[in-house]
C-alpha positions in Angstrom: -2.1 5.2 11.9 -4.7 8.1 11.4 -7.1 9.0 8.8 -7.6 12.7 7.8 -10.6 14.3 6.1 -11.2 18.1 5.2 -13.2 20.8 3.1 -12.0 23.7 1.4 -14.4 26.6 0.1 -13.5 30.1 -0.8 -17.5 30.9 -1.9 -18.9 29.4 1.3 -18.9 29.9 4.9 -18.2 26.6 6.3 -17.4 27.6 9.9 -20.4 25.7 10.9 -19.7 22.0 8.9 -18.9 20.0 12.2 -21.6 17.6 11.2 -20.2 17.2 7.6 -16.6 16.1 8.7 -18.2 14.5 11.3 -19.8 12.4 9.0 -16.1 12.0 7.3 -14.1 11.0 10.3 -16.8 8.5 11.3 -16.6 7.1 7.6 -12.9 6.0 8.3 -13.1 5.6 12.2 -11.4 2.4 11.9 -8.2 4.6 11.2 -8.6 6.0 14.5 -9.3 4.3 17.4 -8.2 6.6 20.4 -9.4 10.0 19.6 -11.2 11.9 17.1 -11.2 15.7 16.0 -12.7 18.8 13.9 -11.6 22.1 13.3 -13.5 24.8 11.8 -12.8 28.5 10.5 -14.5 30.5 7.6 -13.9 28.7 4.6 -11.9 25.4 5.7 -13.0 22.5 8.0 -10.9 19.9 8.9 -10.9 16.6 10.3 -8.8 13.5 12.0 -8.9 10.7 13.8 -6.4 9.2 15.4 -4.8 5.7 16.9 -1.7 6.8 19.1 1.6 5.6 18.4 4.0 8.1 19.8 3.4 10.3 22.5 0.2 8.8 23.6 -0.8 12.0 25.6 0.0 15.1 23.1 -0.4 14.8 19.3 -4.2 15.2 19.4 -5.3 16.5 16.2 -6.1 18.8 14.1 -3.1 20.4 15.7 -2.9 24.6 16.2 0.4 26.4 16.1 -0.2 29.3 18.1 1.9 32.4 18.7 1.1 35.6 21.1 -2.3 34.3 21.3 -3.0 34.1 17.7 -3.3 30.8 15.5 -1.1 30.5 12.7 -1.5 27.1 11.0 -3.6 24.1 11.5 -2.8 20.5 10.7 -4.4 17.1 10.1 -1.6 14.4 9.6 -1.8 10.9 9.0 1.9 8.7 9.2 5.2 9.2 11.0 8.8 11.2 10.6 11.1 9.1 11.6 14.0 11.5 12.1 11.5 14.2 14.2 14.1 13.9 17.0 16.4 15.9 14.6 14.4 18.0 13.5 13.2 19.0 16.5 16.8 19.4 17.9 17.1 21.8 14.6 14.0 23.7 15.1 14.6 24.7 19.0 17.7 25.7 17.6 15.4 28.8 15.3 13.5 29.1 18.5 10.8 26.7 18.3 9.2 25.9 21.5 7.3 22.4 22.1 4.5 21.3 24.0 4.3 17.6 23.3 6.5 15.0 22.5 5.3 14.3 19.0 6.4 13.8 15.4 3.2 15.6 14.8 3.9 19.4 16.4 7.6 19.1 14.9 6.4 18.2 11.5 3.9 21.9 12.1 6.9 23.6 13.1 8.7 22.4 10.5 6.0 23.9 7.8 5.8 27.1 10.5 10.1 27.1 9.4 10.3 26.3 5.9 6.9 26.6 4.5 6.5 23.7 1.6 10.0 23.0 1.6 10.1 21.0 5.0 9.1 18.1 2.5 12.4 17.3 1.2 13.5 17.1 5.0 11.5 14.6 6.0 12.2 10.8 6.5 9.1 8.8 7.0 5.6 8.1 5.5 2.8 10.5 5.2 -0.3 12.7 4.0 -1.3 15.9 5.7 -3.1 19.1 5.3 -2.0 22.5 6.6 -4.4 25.2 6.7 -2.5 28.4 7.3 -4.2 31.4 8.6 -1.5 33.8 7.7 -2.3 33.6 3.7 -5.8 32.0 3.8 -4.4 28.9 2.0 -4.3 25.1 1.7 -1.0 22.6 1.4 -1.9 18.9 0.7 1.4 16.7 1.0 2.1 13.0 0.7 5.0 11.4 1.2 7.7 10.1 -1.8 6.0 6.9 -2.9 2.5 7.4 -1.3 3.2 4.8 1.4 0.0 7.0 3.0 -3.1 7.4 0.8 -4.7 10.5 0.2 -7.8 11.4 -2.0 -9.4 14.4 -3.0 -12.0 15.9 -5.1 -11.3 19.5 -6.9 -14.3 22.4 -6.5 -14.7 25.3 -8.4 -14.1 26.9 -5.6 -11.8 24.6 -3.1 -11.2 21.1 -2.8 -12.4 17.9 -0.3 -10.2 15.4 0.6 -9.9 12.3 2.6 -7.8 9.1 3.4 -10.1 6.9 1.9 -12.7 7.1 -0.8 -15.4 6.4 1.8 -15.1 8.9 3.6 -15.6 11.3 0.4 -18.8 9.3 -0.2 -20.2 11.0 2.9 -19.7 14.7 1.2 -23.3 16.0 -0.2 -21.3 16.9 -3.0 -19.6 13.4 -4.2 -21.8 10.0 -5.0 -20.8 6.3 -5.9 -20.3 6.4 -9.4 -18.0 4.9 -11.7 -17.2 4.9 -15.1 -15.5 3.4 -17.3 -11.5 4.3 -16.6 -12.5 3.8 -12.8 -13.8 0.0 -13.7 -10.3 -0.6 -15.6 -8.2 0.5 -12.4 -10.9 -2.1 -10.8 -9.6 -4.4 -13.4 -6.0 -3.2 -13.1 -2.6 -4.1 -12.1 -0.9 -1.4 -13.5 -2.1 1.3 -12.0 -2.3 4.8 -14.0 -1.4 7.2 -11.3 -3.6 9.6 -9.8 -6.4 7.8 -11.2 -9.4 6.8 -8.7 -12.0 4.0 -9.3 -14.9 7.1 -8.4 -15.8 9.3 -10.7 -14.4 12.6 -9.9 -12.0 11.6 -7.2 -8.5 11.6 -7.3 -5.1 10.9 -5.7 -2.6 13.1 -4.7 0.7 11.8 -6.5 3.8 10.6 -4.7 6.7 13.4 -4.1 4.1 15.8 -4.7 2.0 18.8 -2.9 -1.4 20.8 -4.1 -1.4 24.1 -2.5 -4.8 26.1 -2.4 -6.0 29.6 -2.2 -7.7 32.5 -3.9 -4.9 32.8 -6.4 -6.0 29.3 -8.0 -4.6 25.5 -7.5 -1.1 24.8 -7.5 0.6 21.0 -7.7 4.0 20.8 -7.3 6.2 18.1 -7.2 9.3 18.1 -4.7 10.7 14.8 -5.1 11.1 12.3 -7.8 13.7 9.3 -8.2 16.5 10.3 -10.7 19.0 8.2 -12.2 22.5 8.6 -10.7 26.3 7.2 -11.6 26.9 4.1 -9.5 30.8 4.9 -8.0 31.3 1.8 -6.3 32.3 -1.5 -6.6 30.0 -5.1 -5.9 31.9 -5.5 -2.5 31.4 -1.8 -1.6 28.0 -2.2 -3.0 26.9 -5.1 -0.3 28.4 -3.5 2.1 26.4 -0.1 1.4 23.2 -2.1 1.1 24.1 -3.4 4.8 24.8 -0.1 6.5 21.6 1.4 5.1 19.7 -1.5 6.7 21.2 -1.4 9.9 20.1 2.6 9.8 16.6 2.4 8.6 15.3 -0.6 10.5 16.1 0.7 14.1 14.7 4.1 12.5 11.6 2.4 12.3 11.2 0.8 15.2 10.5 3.9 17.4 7.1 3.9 18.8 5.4 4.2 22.4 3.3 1.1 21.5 4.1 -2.8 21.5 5.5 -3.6 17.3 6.2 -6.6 15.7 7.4 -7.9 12.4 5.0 -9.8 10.1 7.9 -12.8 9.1 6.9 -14.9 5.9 10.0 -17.0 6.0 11.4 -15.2 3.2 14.7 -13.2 2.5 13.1 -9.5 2.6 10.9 -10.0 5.7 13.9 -12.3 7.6 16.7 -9.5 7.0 14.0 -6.7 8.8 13.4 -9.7 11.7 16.7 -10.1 12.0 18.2 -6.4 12.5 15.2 -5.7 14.6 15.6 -8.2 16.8 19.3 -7.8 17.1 18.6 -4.1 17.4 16.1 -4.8 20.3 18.1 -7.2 22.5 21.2 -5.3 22.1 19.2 -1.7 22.9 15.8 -2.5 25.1 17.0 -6.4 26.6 13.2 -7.0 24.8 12.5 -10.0 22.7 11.0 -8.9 19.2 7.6 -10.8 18.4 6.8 -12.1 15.1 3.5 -13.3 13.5 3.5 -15.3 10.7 0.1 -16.7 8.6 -0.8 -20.3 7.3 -3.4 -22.5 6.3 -4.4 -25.8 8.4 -2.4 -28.5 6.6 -1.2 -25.9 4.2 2.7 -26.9 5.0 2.1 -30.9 5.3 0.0 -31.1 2.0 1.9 -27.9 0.0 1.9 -28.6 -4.0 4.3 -26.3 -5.8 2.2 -23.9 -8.3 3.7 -21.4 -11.2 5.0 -19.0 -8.6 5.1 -20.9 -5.1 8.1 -23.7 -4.4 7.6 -24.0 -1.1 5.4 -23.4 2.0 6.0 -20.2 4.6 6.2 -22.0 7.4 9.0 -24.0 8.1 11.1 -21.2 6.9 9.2 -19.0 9.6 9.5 -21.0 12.4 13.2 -21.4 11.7 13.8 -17.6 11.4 11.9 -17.1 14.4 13.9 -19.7 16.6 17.1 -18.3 14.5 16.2 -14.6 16.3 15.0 -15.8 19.5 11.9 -14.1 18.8 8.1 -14.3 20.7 6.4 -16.2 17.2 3.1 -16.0 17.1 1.6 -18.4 14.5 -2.2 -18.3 12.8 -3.7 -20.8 11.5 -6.8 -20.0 9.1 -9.1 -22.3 7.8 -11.4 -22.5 4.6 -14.6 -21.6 6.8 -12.7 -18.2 7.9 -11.5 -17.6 4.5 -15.2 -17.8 3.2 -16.9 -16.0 6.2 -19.1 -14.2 4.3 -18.5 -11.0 7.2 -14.9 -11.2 7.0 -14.9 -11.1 3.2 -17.1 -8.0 3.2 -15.4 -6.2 5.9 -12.2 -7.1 3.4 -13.7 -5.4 0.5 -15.2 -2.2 2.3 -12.0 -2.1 3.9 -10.5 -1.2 0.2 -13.7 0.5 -1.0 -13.4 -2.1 -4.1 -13.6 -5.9 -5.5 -10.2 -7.6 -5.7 -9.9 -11.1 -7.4 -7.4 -12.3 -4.5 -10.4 -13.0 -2.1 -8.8 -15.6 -0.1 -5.4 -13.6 0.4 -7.6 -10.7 1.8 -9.6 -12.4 4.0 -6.7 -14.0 4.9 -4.5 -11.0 5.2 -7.5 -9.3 6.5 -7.6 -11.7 9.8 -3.8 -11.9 10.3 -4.0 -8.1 10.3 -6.8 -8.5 13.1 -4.9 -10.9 15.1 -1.6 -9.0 15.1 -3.5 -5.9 16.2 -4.6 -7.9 20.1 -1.1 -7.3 20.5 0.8 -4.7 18.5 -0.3 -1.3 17.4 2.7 -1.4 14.6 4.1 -4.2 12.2 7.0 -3.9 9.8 7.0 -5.7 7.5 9.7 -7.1 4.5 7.6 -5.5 1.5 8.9 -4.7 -1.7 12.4 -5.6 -1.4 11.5 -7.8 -4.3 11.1 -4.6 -6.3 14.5 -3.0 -5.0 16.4 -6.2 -5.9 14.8 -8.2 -8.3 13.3 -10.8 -6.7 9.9 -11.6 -8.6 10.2 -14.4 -11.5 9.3 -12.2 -14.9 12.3 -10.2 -13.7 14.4 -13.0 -14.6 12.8 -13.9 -18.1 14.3 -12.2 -20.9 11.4 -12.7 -23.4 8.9 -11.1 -20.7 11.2 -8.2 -20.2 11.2 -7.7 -23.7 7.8 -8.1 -24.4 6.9 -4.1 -25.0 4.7 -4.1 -22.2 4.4 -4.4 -18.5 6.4 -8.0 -18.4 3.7 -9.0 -15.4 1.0 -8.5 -17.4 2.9 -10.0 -20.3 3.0 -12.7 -18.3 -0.7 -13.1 -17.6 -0.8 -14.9 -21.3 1.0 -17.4 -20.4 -1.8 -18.6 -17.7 -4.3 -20.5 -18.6 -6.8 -18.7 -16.1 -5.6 -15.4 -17.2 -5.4 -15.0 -20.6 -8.4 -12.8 -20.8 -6.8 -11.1 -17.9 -5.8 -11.2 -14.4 -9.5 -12.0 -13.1 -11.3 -10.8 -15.9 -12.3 -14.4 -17.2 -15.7 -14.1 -16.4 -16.9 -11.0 -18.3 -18.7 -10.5 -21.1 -17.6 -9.5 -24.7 -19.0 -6.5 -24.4 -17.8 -5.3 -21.3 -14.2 -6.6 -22.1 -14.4 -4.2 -25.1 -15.3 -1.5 -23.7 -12.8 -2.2 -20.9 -10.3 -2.3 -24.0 -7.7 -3.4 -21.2 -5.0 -4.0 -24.1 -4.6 0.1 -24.9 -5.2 0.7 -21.9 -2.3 -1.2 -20.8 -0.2 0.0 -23.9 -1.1 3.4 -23.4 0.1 3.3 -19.9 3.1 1.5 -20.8 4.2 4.1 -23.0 3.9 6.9 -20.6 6.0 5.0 -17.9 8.5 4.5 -20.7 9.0 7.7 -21.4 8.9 9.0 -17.2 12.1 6.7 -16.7 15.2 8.3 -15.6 18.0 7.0 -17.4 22.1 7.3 -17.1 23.8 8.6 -20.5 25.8 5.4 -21.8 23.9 2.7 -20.6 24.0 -0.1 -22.3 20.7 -1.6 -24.2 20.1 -4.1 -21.5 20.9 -2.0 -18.5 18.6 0.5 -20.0 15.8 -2.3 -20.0 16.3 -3.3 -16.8 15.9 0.4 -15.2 12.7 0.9 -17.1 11.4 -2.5 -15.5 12.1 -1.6 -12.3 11.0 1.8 -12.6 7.7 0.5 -14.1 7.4 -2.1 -11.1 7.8 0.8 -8.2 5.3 3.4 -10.3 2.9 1.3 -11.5 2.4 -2.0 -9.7 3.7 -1.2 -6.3 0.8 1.7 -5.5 -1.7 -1.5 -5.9 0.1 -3.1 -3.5 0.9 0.1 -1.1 -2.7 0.9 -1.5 -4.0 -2.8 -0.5 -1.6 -3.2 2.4 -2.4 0.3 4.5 -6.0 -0.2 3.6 -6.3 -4.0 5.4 -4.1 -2.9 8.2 -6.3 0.7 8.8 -9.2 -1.7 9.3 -8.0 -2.6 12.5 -5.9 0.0 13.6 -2.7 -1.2 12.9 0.3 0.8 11.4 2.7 -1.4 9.3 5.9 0.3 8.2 8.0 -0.8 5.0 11.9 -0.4 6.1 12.6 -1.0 2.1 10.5 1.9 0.9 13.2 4.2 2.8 14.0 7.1 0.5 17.5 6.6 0.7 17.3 3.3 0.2 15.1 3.0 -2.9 17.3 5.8 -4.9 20.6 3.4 -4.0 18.9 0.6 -5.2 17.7 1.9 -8.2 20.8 2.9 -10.0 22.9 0.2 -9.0 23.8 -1.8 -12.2 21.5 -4.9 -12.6 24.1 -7.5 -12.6 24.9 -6.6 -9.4 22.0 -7.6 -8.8 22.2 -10.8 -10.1 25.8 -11.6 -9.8 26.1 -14.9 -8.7 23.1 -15.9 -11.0 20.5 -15.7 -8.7 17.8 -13.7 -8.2 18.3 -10.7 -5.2 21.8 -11.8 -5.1 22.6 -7.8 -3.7 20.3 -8.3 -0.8 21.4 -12.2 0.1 24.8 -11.3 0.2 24.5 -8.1 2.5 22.5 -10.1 5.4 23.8 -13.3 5.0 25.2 -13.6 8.0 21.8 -12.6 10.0 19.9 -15.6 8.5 20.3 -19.1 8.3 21.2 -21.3 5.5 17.6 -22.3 5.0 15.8 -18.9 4.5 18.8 -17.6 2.5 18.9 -20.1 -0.3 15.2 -19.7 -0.5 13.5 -18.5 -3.6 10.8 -15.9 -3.7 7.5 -17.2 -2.5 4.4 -14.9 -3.0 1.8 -14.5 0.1 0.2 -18.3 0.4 -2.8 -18.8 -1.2 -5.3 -21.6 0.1 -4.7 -25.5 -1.7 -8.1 -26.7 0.2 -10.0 -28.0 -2.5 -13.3 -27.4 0.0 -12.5 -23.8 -0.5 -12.7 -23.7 -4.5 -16.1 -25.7 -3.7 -17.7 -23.1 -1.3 -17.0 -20.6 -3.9 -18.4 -22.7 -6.7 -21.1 -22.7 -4.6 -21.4 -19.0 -4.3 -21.0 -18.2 -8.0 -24.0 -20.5 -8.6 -26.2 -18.8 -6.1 -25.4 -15.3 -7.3 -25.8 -16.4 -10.7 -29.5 -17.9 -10.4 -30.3 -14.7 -8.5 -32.2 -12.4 -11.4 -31.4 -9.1 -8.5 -27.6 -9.9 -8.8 -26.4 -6.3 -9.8 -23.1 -8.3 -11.7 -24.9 -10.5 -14.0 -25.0 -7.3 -16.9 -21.4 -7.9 -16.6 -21.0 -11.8 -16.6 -20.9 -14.0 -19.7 -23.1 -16.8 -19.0 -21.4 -19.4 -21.1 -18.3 -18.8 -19.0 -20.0 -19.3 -15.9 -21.6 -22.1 -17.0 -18.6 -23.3 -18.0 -16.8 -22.9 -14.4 -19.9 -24.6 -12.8 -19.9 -27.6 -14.7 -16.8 -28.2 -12.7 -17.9 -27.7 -9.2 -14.9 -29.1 -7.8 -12.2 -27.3 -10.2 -8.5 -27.3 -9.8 -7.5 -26.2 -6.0 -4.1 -25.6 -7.4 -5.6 -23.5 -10.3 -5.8 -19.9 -8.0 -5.5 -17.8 -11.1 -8.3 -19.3 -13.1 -10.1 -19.1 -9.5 -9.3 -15.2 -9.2 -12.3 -15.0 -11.9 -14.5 -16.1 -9.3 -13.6 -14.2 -6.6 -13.6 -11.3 -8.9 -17.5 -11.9 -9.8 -18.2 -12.3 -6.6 -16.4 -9.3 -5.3 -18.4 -7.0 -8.0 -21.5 -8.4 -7.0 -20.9 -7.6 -3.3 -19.3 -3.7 -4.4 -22.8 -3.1 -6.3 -25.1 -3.8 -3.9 -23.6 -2.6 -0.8 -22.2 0.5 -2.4 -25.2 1.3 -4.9 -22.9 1.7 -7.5 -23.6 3.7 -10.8 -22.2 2.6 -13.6 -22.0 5.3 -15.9 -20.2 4.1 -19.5 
C-alpha cells in the first residue's frame, strides 16, 4: 500500500518543487505510513510514500536504476507483482543485478528490459510512474482492471498526477471544482470510465499506459479482456476453476507483514479463507486470522430486506471454526456508525459523498480495526461478478431491460425510483443531472465495447454483455471505494478473484455453466465445495450488512433536520424542500427501508463535501 504523486513540465525547470510534492505526499500520507520520498531533475518531480509490505528494509522510493555511475530511470510505484520471484529469476538471467529484495527494483528492471512491454508480464495490482533519463520521457501504467487508482491532470506542456484526487488539490495549478458530469459520477453507479468528479482531472484507464515526452502524449492500451472459445466440458470446467484458485490465493499471500482475510460468511470470501488457511498450515504451521464485521444485536434481531436473507455472522463464525482460524469479531454500534469524526474521515477518505453512510463508517472502522493487526487483507470481492452471484443477474426482465439491469432495478424500489440516493433533490437539479441519458448513453457505449464469440446464441450473447457491463462499469465504483477506505489506515487488501487469468476464464465460460444446477454461482459452489461447510455453501448472496437499529434512522433524521434549518447549509440549492419535509414528518422512518434512507445519507454527505472541500459548482 503506497500512494504516488508527480509533476511533469517540459517549459519549466522544476528541479527545485520539493515543497510542491511535498505538499502532495503529505495530502495522501495515510497511504504511507513508514517512509516518504521526492525526487527531483529538470523538468519532472516525483513523489511516494510508502507503508512496507515486502522487503521492509529496501524498496524505498522513488527508486533509481543506476548503471556505471549514471541514473537511468526513476520510479514511483504503488501495489504488488505477485510473480517478481520469476521475474527476477528471468532478469538475472539478462544480467540484472539486485540490491534489495523487492517487487519494486524488479518491476524497474523489468521496464530497464522490456521498456512498456513488461506490462503484459506482470501478475499483480498496480500504478506507477517511470521517468527515464535516457529519452527525457514519462510512462504512467496501471494495472488490468485498475485494482490501484491513479489520477492525473494533462498540461500543455506535461502532466500531474496522483493516487488520489486530494493530493492533486494541493497543485497551484488544480482547484475543487465540479461540474456538472463530475456531480453525475457523484450520483453514479455506472461509472463512465476515465471520468473524475473534478473538473479537469482524470483517470488513467485499466490495461492501459500514457507515455510522455517532447514528441507529444501517447495512451496506449496493452491489455483488454477478449472473448475466447470455451474447449471444455462442466466437469473440466470446475475443476479448472479449482486449480486457478489453489494458484492465485497462495500467490497472494506473500508478504513480510502479518495478513488476514476479511470473512463475511459467504461463498466468495469462505473459498479465499479456506485455501489460505489450508495453504498456511500446510506451508508456515501458522493459523490464518480472520475478521469479520456486525452490528450489536444485528444477528438476534435480523429482518430479511429486498437483497439480505440472512445475517453474516453465524455463517462467519462457522467458517472460521470450519478453518481453525484466529476470528476476530467487531461489533459496531449506532453511536460509532454516526460518529460525526468517523463519518467525515469516511468521506475525505474517498474525496466524495456516498449515500451508503452507514456501510462506510462501518467498513471504515472494520478497516481500522484490522489494521492493529494486519498490514494486508484479502478479501472474497467480486466473485459475484465472475460467477453470477448478484440477484438482477438472475431476472430475465432486468437483463432485458436495455439498460444497466442494476439500475433497471432501482425502479422497482420505492426509495429509489428517482434514483439510487437521489430522492432528495430538486427538480431542477435532477434535470440538469439528466441521469436517464446519461445512463443510456453509457449503456450504449458498453454495448458496443463487449467482446463477443461468433455463433453465440441470443441469450448467451446477453449474458456476456451483462457481465462485461458489471466488471467495466460498476466494479471500478466498488474497486475505487474499497482501496480508498483501506488506504486510510494503511492497510493493503488484495482481490484473489480479480486475478488476470482468472477473470478472462470466467468470462467466456458459457452462462449455464454458471447456473447449472439452477442456482446462482453454481461454477464457483461446486469447485470448493469440499473446503466449506454445508451451511456457507447453500448460502445465498448476502450484500455487506447494513444497520436495522431503528435509533440509527432517528440520529440521522435528526441530522437532516438540523442541516436543513441551517440557512449556511451549502446543499440546500440542491434539496427539494417538500421532499425533506416529507422524510421529516416521519422522524422514526422504516429501519428496514436503507434505500429510501440512502437519500439521507446522500444529503448529508453533500453538505459535508461542500463545506469542507469549498466546492465550486460550476453548471
Amino acid at each position: 500500500m503506497c500512494g504516488i504523486a508527480g509533476w511533469v513540465d517540459f517549459a519549466a525547470d522544476l528541479s527545485g518543487e520539493h515543497t510542491t510534492i511535498g505538499a502532495m505526499n503529505e495530502a495522501q500520507q495515510h497511504r504511507g505510513v513508514d517512509s516518504q520520498g521526492v525526487w527531483c531533475d529538470r523538468h519532472v518531480a516525483l513523489g511516494h510514500v510508502r507503508t512496507s509490505v515486502i522487503d521492509l528494509a529496501g524498496g524505498a522510493q522513488p527508486m533509481k536504476a543506476e548503471e556505471d555511475g549514471r541514473t537511468l530511470a526513476v520510479l514511483s510505484f504503488n501495489g504488488e507483482v505477485f510473480n517478481f520471484r520469476e521475474l527476477r529469476t528471468e532478469l538475472e538471467a539478462y544480467g540484472h543485478r539486485f540490491r534489495t529484495r523487492s517487487d519494486t527494483e524488479v518491476l524497474l528492471r523489468s521496464y530497464l528490459q522490456w521498456g512498456a512491454d513488461c506490462l503484459g508480464r506482470l501478475e499483480g495490482m498496480f500504478a506507477f510512474a517511470v521517468w527515464d533519463l535516457r529519452t527525457q520521457s514519462l510512462l504512467l501504467a496501471r494495472d488490468r482492471f485498475g485494482l490501484k487508482p491513479l489520477y492525473y491532470r494533462r498540461l500543455p506542456n506535461g502532466v500531474v498526477f496522483a493516487s488520489e484526487p486530494k493530493a492533486l488539490l494541493t497543485h497551484p495549478l488544480l482547484r475543487a471544482a465540479v461540474d456538472i458530469d463530475g456531480l453525475r459520477e457523484v450520483f453514479s453507479t455506472a461509472k463512465v470510465p476515465g471520468r473524475a468528479v473534478f473538473r479537469d482531472q482524470q483517470t488513467l484507464l485499466p490495461g492501459r499506459t500514457l507515455t510522455l515526452s517532447r514528441g507529444g502524449t501517447v495512451e496506449r492500451e496493452y491489455w483488454s479482456l477478449r472473448a475466447q472459445p470455451h474447449t471444455e466440458d462442466l466437469p473440466g470446467t470446475i475443476k479448472h476453476v479449482r486449480a486457478l484458485l489453489e494458484d492465485i490465493v497462495p500467490g497472494q499471500l506473500t508478504a513480510d507483514v502479518p495478513l488476514c482475510t476479511l470473512l463475511s460468511g459467504g461463498v466468495d470470501s469462505s473459498a479465499i479463507t479456506a485455501l489460505a488457511a489450508r495453504w498456511m498450515r500446510r506451508n508456515t504451521g501458522q493459523r490464518l486470522r480472520t475478521v469479520t464485521t456486525t452490528y450489536d444485536g444485528y444477528s438476534e434481531n435480523f429482518q430479511p430486506d429486498d437483497t439480505r436473507d440472512t445475517a453474516d455472522l453465524p455463517f462467519a463464525d462457522a467458517m472460521a471454526e470450519h478453518v481453525g482460524s484466529d476470528h476476530t469479531r467487531i461489533v459496531l454500534d449506532t453511536g460509532d456508525l454516526m460518529d460525526p469524526g468517523i463519518r467525515m474521515a469516511a468521506l475525505m477518505a474517498q474525496d466524495q459523498p456516498s449515500y451508503a453512510g452507514d456501510m462506510d463508517a462501518s467498513q471504515f472502522l472494520m478497516l481500522k480495526a484490522t489494521k492493529s493487526h494486519s498490514t494486508v487483507a484479502l478479501t472474497g470481492e467480486v466473485g459475484d461478478e465472475l460467477f453470477g452471484g448478484f440477484r438482477w443477474m438472475h431476472d430475465e426482465e432486468l437483463v432485458r431491460s436495455g439498460t444497466f439491469p442494476w439500475i433497471a432495478n432501482e425502479k422497482r424500489v420505492p426509495g429509489c425510483r428517482k434514483g439510487q440516493g437521489r430522492g432528495l433533490l430538486s427538480d431542477e437539479l435532477q434535470a440538469k443531472l439528466d441521469m436517464d441519458s446519461y445512463y443510456a448513453d453509457n449503456f450504449s457505449q458498453a454495448r458496443k465495447e463487449t467482446p463477443h464469440q461468433p455463433g453465440e446464441s441470443e441469450y448467451e450473447s446477453l449474458m456476456r454483455t451483462v457481465r462485461y457491463v458489471k466488471l467495466t462499469r460498476w466494479l471500478p465504483m466498488l474497486l475505487e471505494r474499497g482501496d480508498r477506505l483501506a488506504a486510510a489506515w494503511a492497510l493493503e487488501t488484495r482481490l484473489p478473484f480479480m486475478d488476470h487469468r482468472l477473470v478472462e476464464y470466467a468470462y467466456n465460460i458459457p452462462w449455464e455453466f454458471h447456473t447449472f444446477d439452477g442456482r446462482d454461482k453454481s461454477l464457483l459452489r461446486a469447485a470448493v465445495e469440499d473446503l466449506l461447510p454445508a451451511s456457507v455453501l447453500e448460502r445465498r448472496k448476502s450484500p455487506y450488512p447494513v444497520t436495522q437499529d431503528p435509533s440509527y434512522t432517528e440520529a440521522l433524521h435528526a441530522e437532516l433536520a438540523a442541516t436543513f434549518a441551517d440557512p449556511d447549509a451549502p446543499v440546500l440549492p440542491l434539496l427539494d424542500p417538500a421532499a425533506v419535509k416529507e422524510v421529516l414528518a416521519h422522524p422514526k422512518g422504516v429501519s428496514q427501508d436503507w434505500p429510501s434512507r440512502m437519500n439521507v445519507e446522500m444529503a448529508l454527505g453533500l453538505n459535508a463535501w461542500l463545506k469542507h472541500y469549498s466546492i465550486s459548482l460550476e453548471f
